[in-house]
Steps between C-alpha positions, in 0.01 A plus 500: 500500500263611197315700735844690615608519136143718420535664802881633430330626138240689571725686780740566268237581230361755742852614578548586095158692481564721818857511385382618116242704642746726758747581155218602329373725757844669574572515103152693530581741743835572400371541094217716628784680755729577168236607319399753753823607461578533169166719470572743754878570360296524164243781617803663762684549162189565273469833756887600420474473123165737471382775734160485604440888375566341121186301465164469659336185389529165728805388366527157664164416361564683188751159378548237234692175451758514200734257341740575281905383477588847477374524877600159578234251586113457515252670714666816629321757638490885354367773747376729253480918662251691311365895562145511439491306192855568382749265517798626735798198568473097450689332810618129352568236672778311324792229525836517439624154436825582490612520824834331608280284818167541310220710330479839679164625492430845439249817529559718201277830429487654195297832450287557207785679337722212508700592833603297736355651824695231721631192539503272797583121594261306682631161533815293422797285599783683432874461661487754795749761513523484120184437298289577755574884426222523241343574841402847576530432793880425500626692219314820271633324194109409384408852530759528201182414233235803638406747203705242229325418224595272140615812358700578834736339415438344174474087479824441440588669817305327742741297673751491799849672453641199416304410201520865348246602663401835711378327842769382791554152590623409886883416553481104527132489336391562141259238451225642756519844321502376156194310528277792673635744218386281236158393657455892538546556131291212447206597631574874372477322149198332594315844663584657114346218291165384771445855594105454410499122700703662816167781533208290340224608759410192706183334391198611701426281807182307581342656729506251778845392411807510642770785369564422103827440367617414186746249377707579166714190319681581216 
């Protein structure tokens, strides 16, 4: 009887470390999977907001990691674009917590006049067929911020219809809109005020190392 007893344990002992061990692998692969993901819509989009004949340093090496509220979390990646040694557009990564499912996270680039050169949407959870038109893939509506800047239009005005602002909401949805229209302003306000952080050259490299990058808390 004992002996069945220890027997019946260690089966289902075994049973509870192949069982742990198959979740952990499939969390794995489908983390990894999203990940993959998420970084290809990011450099698909990086490649609409700034045209290759703008800059001609190695932009996806040429990065930091910034945190700031004004861009919505820790650790987000800038692509900075440079011309020789001339600073040309900042691409941010940033988060718009304000979404009506979620944050929406965001590529926004800024040129070094204070421009945005685009802005596109790389991941989030918004209601399709209404939120999900911060696409530009399903509506041009995001398209709406190219060439705007925090003098065009002034503060104040940087807002959806609704809210007295100059920028369209969607019939049925003005939480999705609201929330990338501030978090573009937002990081406008940040480009103003961190201009010298967003183009601090990237320390020098060891020379057996792997690519530098630098991280940036404020």
């Amino acid at each position: 009887m004992t002996r069945d007893i220890i027997i019946s344990g260690v089966l289902l002992a075994l049973f509870g470390v192949v069982g742990a061990g198959l979740v952990a692998f499939v969390h794995k692969g489908t983390a990894e999977r999203i990940f993959a993901n998420i970084e290809a819509a990011t450099l698909s989009s990086l490649h609409q907001i700034l045209s290759h004949e703008a800059y001609d340093n190695d932009i996806l090496a040429d990065s930091i990691l910034l945190s700031h509220e004004l861009l919505g979390g820790r650790d987000l990646r800038v692509y900075r674009a440079r011309e020789g040694d001339q600073p040309v557009a900042a691409v941010f990564t940033i988060i718009a917590p304000g979404g009506y499912s979620g944050p929406i996270r965001l590529l926004v680039g800024i040129n070094v006049f204070g421009e945005v050169d685009g802005v596109r949407v790389i991941n989030h959870r918004e209601t399709p067929g209404l939120g999900d038109d911060i696409e530009v893939g399903r509506s041009d509506w995001i398209l709406s911020f190219d060439g705007r800047s925090l003098l065009d239009p002034f503060y104040d005005r940087w807002a959806v219809r609704r809210d007295g602002g100059v920028f369209d909401q969607f019939t049925g949805a003005t939480i999705s809109p609201r929330a990338v229209v501030t978090a573009v302003r937002d990081a406008l306000i940040y480009f103003e005020s961190h201009r010298d952080i967003v183009f601090a050259p990237l320390p020098e490299a060891e020379p057996a190392g792997d690519a530098t990058e630098a991280t940036i808390l404020e």
